[in-house]
Backbone as CSV, one residue per row, in Angstrom:
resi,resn,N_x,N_y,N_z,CA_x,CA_y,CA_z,C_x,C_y,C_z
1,UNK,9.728,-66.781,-53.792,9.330,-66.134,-52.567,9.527,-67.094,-51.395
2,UNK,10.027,-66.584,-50.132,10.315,-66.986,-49.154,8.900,-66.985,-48.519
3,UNK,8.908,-65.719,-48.254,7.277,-65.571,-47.065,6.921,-64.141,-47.775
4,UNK,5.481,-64.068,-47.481,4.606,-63.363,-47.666,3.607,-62.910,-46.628
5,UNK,3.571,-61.804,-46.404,2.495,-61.474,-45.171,1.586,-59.723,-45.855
6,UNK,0.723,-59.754,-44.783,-0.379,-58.443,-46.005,-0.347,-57.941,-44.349
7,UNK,-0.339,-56.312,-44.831,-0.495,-55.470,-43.874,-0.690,-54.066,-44.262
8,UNK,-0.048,-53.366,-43.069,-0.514,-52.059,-43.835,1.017,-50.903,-43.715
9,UNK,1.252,-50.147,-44.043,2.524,-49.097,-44.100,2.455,-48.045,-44.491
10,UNK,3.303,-46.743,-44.675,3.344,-45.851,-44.791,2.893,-44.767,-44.144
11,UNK,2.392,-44.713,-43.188,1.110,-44.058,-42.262,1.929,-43.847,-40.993
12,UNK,1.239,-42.949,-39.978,1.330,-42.891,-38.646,0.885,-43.113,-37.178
13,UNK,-0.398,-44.085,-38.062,-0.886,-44.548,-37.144,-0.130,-46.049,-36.321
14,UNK,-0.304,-45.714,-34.742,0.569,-46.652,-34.240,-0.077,-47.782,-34.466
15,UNK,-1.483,-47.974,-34.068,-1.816,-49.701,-34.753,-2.948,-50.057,-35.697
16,UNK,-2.485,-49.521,-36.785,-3.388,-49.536,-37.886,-4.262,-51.051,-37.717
17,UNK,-5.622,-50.620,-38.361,-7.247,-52.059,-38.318,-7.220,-51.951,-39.883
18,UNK,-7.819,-52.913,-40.447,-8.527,-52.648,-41.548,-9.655,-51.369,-41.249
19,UNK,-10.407,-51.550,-40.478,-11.270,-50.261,-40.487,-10.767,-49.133,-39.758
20,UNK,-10.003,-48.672,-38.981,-8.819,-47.767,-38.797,-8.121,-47.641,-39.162
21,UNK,-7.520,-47.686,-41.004,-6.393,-47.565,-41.326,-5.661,-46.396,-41.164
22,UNK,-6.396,-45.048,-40.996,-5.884,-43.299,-40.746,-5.289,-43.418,-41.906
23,UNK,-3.483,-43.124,-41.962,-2.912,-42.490,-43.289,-2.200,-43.922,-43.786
24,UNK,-2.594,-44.964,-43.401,-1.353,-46.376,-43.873,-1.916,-46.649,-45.079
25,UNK,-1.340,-47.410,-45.805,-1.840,-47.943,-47.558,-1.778,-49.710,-46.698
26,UNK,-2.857,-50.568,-47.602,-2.877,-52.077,-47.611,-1.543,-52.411,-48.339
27,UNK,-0.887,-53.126,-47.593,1.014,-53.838,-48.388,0.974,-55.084,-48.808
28,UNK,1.532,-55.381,-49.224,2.176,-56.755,-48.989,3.944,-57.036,-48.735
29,UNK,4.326,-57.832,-47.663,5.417,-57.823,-47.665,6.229,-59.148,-47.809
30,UNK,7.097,-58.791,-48.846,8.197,-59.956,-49.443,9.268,-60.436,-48.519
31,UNK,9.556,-61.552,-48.369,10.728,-62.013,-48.161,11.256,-63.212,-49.251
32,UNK,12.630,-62.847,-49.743,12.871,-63.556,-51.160,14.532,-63.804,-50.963
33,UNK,15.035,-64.853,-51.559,16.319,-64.841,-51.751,17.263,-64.409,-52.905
34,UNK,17.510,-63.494,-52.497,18.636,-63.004,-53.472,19.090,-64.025,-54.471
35,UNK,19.347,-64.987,-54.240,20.351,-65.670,-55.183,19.326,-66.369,-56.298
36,UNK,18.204,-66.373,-55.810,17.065,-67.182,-56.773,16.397,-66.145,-57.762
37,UNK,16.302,-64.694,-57.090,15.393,-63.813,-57.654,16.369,-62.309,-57.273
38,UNK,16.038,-61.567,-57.925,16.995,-60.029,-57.351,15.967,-59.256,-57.065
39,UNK,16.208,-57.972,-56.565,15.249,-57.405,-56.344,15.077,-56.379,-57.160
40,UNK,16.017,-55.633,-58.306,15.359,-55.698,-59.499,14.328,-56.197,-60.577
41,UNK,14.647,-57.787,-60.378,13.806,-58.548,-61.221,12.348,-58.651,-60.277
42,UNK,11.964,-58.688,-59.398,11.094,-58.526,-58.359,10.013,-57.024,-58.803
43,UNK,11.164,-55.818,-58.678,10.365,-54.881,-59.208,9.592,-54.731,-60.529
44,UNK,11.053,-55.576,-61.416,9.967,-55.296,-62.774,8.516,-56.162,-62.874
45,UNK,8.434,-57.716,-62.000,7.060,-58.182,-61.715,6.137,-57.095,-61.202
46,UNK,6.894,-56.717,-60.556,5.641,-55.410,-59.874,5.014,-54.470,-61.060
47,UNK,6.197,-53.813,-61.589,5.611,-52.978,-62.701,4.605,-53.196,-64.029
48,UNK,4.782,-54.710,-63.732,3.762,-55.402,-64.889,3.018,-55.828,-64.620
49,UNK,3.052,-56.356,-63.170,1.592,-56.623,-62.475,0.538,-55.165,-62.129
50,UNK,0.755,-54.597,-62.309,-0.620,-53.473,-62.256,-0.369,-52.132,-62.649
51,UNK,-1.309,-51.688,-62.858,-0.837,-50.149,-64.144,-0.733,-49.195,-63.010
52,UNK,0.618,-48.913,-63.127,1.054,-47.773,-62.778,1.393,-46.433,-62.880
53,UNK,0.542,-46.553,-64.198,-0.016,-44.653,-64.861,-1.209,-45.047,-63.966
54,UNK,-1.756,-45.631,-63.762,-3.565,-45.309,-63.001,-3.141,-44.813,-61.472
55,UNK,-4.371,-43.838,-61.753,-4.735,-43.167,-60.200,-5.020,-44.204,-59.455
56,UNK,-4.843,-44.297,-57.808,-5.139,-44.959,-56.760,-6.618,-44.369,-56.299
57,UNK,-7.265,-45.429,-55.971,-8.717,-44.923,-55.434,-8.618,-44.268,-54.240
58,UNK,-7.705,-44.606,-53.245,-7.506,-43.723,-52.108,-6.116,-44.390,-51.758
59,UNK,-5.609,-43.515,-50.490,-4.743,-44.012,-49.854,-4.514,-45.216,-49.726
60,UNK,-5.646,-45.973,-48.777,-5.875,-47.427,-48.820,-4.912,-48.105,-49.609
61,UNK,-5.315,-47.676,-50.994,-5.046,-49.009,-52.178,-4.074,-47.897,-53.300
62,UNK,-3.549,-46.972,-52.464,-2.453,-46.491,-53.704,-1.579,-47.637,-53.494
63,UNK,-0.923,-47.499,-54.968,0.465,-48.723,-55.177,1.581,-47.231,-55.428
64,UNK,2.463,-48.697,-54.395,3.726,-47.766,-53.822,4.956,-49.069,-53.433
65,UNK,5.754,-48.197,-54.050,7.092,-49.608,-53.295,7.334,-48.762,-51.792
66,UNK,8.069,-49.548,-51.040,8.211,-49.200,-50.184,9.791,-49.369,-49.929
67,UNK,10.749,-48.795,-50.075,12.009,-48.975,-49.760,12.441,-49.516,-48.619
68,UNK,14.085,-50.017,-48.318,14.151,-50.231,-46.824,15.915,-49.230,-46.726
69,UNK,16.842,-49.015,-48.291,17.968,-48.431,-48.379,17.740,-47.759,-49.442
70,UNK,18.600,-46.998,-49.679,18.985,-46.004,-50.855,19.197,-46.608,-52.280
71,UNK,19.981,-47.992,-52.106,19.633,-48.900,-53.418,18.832,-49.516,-53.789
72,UNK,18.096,-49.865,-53.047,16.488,-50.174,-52.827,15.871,-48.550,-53.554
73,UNK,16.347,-48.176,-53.058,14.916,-46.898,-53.745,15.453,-46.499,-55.415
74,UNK,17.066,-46.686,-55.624,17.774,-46.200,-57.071,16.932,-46.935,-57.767
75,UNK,17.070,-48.558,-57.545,16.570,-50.053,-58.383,14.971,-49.227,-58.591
76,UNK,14.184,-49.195,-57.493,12.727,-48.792,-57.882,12.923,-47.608,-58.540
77,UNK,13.613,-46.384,-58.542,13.187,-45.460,-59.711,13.525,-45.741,-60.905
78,UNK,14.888,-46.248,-60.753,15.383,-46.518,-62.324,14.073,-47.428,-63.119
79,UNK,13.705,-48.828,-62.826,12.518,-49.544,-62.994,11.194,-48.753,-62.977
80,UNK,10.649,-47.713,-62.524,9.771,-47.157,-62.860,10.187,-46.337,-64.210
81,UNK,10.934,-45.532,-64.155,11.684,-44.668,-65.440,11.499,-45.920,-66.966
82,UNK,11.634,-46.936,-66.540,11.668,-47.468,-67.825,10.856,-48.071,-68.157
83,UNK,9.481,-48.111,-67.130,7.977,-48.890,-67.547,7.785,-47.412,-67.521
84,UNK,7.826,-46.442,-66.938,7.103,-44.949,-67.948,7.313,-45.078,-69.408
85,UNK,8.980,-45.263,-69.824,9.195,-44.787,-71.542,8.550,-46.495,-71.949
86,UNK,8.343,-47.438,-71.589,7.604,-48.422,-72.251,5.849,-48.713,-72.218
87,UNK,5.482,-47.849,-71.246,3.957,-47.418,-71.421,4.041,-45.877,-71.999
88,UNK,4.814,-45.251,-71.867,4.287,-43.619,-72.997,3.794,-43.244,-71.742
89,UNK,3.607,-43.014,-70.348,3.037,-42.240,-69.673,4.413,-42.336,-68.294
90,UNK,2.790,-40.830,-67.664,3.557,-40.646,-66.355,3.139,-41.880,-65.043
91,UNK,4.095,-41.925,-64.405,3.848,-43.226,-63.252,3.530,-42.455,-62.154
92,UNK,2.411,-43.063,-61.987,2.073,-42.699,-60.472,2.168,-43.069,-59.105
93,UNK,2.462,-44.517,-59.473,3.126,-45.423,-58.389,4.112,-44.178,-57.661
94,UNK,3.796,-44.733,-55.782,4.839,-43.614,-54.929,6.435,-44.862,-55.351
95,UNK,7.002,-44.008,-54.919,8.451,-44.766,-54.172,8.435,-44.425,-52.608
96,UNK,8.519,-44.580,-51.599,8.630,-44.393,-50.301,9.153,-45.046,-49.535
97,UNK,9.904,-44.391,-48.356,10.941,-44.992,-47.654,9.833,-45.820,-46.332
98,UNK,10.406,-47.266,-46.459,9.351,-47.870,-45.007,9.576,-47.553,-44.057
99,UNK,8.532,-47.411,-43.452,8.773,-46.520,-41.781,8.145,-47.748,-40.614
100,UNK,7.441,-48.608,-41.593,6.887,-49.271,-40.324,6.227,-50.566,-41.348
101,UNK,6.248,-51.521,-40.617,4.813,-52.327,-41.281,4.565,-52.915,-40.092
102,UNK,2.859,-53.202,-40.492,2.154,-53.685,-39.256,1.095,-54.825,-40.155
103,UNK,1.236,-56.089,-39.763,0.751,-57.261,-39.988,-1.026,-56.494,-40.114
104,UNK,-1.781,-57.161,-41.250,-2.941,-56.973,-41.096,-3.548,-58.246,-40.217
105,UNK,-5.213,-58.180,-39.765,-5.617,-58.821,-38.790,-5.712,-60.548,-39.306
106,UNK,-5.725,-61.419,-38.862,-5.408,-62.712,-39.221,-6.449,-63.213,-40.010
107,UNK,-7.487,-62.619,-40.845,-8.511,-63.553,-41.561,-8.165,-63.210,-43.038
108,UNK,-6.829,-62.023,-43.025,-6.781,-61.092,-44.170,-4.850,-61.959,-44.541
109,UNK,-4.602,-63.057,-43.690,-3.300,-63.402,-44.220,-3.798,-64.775,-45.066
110,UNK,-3.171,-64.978,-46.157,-3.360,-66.411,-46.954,-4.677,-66.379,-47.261
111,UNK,-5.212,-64.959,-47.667,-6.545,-65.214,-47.850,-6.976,-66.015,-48.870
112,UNK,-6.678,-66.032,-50.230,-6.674,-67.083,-51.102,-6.596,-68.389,-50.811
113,UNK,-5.800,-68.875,-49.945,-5.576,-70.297,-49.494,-7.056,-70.683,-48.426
114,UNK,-7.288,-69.573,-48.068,-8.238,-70.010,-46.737,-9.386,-70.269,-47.726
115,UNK,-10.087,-69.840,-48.686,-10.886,-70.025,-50.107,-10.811,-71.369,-50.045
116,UNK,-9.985,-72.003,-50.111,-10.055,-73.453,-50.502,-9.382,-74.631,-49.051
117,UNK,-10.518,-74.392,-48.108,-10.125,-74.944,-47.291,-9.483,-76.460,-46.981
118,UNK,-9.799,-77.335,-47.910,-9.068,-78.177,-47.668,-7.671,-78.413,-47.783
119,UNK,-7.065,-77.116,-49.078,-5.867,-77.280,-48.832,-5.086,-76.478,-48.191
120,UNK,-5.662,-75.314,-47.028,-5.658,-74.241,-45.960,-5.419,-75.440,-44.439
121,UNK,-6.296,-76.206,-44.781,-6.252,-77.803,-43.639,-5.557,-78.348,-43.689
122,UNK,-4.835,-78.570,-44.638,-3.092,-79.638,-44.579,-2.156,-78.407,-44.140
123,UNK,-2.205,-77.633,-44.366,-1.331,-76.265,-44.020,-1.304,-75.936,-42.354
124,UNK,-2.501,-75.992,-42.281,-2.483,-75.602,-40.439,-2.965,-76.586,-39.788
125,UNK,-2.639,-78.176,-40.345,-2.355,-78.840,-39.284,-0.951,-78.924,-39.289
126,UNK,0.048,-78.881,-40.430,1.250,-78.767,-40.032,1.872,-77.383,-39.191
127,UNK,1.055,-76.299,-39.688,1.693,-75.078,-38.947,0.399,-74.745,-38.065
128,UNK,0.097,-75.015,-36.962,-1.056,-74.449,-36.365,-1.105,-73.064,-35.704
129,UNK,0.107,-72.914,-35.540,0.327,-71.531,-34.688,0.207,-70.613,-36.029
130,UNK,-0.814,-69.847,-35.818,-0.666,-68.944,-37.414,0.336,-67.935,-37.735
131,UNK,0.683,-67.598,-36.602,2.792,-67.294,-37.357,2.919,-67.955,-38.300
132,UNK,3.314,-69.315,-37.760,3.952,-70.223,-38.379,3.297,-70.603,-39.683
133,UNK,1.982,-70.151,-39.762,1.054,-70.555,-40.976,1.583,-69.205,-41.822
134,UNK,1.511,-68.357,-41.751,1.376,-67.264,-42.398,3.386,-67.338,-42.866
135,UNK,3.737,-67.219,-41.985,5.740,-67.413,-42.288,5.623,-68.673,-43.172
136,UNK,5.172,-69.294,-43.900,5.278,-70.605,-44.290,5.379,-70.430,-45.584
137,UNK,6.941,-71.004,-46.169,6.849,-70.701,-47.514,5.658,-71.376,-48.362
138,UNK,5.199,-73.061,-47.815,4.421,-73.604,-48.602,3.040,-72.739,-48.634
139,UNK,2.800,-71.973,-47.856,1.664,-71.558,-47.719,1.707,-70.367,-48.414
140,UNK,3.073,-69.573,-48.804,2.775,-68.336,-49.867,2.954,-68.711,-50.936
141,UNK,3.139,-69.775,-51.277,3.689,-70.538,-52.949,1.698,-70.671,-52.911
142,UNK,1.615,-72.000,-52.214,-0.087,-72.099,-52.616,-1.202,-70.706,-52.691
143,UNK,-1.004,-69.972,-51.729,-2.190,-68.829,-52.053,-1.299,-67.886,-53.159
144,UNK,-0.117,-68.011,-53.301,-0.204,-67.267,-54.723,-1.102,-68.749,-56.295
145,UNK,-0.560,-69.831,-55.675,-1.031,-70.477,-57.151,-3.074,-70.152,-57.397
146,UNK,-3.498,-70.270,-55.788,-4.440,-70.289,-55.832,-5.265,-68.803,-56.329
147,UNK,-4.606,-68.277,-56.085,-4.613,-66.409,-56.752,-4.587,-66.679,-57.901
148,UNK,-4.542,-67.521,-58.608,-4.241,-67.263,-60.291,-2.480,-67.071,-60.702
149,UNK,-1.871,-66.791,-59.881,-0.137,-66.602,-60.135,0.487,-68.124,-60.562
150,UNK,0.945,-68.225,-61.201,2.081,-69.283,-61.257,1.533,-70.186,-62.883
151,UNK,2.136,-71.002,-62.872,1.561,-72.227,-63.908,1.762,-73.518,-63.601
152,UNK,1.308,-74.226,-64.484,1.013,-75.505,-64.082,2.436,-76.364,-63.854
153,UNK,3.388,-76.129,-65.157,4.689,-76.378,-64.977,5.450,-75.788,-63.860
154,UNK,5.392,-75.005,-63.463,5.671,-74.521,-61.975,5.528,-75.102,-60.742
155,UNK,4.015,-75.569,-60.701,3.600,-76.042,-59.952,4.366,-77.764,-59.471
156,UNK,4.127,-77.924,-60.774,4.542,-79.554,-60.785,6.151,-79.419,-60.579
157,UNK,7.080,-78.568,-60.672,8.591,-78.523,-60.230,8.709,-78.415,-58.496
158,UNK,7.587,-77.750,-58.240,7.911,-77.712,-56.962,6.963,-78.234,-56.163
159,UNK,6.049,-78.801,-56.395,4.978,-79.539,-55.732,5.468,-80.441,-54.361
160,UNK,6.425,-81.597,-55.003,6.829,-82.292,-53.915,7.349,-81.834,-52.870
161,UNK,7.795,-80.451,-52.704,8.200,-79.853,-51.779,7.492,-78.719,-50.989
162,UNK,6.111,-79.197,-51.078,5.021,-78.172,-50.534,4.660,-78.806,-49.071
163,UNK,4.905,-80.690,-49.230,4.107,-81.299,-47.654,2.946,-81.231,-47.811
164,UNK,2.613,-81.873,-48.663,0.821,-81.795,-48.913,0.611,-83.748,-49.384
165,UNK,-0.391,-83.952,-49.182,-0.703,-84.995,-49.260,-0.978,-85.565,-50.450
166,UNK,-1.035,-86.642,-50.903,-1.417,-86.910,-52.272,-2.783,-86.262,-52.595
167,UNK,-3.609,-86.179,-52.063,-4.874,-85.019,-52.469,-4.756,-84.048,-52.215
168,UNK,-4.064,-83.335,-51.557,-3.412,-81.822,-51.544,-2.959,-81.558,-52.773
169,UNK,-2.259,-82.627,-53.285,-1.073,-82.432,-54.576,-2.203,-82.309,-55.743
170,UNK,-3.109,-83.486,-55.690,-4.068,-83.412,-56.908,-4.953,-82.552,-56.636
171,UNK,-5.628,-82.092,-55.492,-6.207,-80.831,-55.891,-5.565,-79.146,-55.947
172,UNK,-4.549,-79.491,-56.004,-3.463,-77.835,-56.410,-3.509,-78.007,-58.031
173,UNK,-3.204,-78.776,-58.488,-3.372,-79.681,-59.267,-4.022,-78.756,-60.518
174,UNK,-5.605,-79.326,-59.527,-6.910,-79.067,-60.442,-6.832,-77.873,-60.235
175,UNK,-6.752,-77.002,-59.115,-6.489,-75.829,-59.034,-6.457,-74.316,-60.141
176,UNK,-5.182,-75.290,-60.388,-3.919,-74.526,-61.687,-4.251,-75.030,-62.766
177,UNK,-4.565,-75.851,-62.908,-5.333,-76.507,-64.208,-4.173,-76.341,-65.739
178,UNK,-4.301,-75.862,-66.524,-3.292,-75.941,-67.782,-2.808,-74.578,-67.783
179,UNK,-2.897,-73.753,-67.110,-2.665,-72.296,-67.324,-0.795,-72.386,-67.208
């Protein structure tokens, strides 16, 4: 992953709140390089990261890809079609074409990272402008490790290239622990 940002989409409201969401769903939005990851292989993480025979509690929090082209939407059906015949059920996950995304409010980006403020503090003293915090690849690598995503061997391949301090490094570290 390149960058990561949380917001909201699908809806018509012109400036969706967390507590005004009207018809938008909570997103998250990827930016990734092709040549490292496809966006096939992207979807099938998706399809295994959360059950997609289950009902959505509301709009809010239905799971839905969100397309941006027509091969974009083939890749997501075909990939749903084949976590249906490998779970035995129907998928409820939408497919939908993006119409909009709108950044959620700034306490709701890197929220995981902000959890562990000291290493949220090496992050935004290098990026202080929270654009720049939130656009920051080191900063979507860490709040995913800190989410529970990644492993320890992972971690340690790409560590040196996060800009974190020698106690940044050892407490990501402890973080991730042996998982």
């Amino acid at each position: 992953m390149i960058r990561t940002r949380v917001g909201y989409s699908g809806g018509t409201s012109p400036k969706p709140t967390y507590h005004r969401l009207g018809d938008h769903s909570e997103t998250i939005q990827i930016d990734y390089d092709p040549k490292v990851i496809s966006y096939q292989d992207l979807l099938e993480v998706f399809w295994r990261s959360h059950n997609p025979a289950g009902q959505s509690w509301s709009r809010q929090y239905m799971t839905a890809v969100f397309y941006h082209h027509e091969e974009q939407k083939r890749l997501a059906e075909e990939t749903r079609d084949q976590a249906a015949r490998r779970l035995g059920q129907k998928i409820k996950t939408q497919i939908l074409p993006l119409t909009g995304f709108h950044w959620a409010e700034d306490y709701h980006q890197k929220y995981y990272l902000r959890g562990v403020p000291d290493l949220a503090g090496e992050l935004l003293a290098v990026y202080p402008n929270l654009d720049d915090f939130v656009n920051s690849t080191a900063a979507a690598r860490l709040n995913g490790y800190v989410s529970g995503c990644g492993s320890r061997a992972q971690l340690d391949r790409e560590i040196d290239g996060l800009g974190l301090s020698d106690r940044g490094k050892e407490r990501s570290r402890e973080i991730v622990g042996g998982r």
